[in-house]
C-alpha distance (Angstrom), angle and dihedral (degrees) to the residues before:
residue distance angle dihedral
X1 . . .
X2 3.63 . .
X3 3.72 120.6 .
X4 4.02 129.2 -147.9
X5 3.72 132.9 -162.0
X6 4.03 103.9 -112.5
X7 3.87 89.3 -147.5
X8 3.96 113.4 36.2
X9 4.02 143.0 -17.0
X10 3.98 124.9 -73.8
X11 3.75 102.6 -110.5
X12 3.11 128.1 -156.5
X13 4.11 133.2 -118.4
X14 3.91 89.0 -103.5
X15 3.70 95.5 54.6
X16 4.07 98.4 35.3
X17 4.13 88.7 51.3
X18 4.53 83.1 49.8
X19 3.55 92.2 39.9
X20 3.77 113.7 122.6
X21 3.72 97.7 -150.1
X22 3.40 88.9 67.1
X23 3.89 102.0 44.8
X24 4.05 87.1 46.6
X25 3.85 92.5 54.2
X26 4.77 96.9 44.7
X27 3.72 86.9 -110.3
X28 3.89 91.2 115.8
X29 3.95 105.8 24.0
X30 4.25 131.6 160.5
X31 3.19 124.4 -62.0
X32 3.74 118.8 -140.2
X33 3.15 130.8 -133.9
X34 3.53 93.7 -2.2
X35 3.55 122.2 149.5
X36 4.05 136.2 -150.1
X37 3.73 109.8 1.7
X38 3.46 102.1 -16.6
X39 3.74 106.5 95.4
X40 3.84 98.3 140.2
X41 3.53 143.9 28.2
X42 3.98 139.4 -171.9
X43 3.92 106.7 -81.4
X44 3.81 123.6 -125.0
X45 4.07 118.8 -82.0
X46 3.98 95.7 -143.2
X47 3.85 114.3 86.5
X48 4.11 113.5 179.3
X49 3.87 103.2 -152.0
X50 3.58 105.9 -117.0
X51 3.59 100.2 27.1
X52 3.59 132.2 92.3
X53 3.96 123.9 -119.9
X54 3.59 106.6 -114.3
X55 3.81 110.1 -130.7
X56 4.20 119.7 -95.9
X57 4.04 112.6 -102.9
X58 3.61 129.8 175.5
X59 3.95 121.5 -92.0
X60 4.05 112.3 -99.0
X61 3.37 117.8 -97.0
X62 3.92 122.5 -119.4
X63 3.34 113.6 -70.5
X64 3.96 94.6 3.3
X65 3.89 93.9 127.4
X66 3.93 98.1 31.0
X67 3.97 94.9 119.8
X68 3.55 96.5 30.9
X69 4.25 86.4 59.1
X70 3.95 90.4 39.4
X71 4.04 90.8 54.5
X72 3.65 87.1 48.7
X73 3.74 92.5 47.0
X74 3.98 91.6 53.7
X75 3.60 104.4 -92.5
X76 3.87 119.0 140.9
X77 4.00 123.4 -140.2
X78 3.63 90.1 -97.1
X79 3.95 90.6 54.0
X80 3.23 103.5 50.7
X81 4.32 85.4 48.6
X82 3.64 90.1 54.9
X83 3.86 92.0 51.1
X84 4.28 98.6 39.2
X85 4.06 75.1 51.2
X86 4.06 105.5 47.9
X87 4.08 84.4 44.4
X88 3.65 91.5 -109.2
X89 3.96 94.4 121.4
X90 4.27 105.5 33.5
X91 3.91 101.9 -132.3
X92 4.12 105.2 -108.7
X93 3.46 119.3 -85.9
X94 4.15 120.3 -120.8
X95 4.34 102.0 -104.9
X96 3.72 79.4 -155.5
X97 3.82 95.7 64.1
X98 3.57 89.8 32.1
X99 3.94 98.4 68.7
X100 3.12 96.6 33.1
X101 4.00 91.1 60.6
């Protein structure tokens, strides 16, 4: 027994991501900094009266913010060479390469 919606077609995830109804009302918005085929990505739910949405951006890859923590840890320049050198700190990786493979 086959079942139908009694309002509208099942879509699929292709065509609800590309669906303009969506776009028009901030449910899908930009992503940035985004690389590859991910350009957008479903917007938060929670909306603070008063304040203005932030826009979407990609997570941080690993390692991305390493030095900028360290220096706001303490650590000097030289420091934070000696550890990216003894393997202590990995170096960051590229968010470029890393979406893309």
């Amino acid at each position: 027994m086959a079942f139908t919606s009694p309002s509208a077609p099942c879509e699929g995830p292709q065509e609800v991501i590309n669906d303009p109804q969506l776009r028009l009302n901030d449910i899908v918005v930009p992503l940035d900094g985004a690389g590859g085929k991910l350009d957008t990505t479903i917007s938060s739910p929670i909306q603070v009266h008063g304040i203005t949405k932030v826009p979407a951006r990609r997570a941080p890859a690993l390692g991305e913010h390493n030095e900028e923590v360290l220096k706001q840890l303490g650590f000097n320049a030289s420091e934070i060479d000696v550890l990216y050198a003894s393997g202590a700190v990995p170096a960051k990786k590229d968010p470029a390469r890393a979406a893309a493979g």
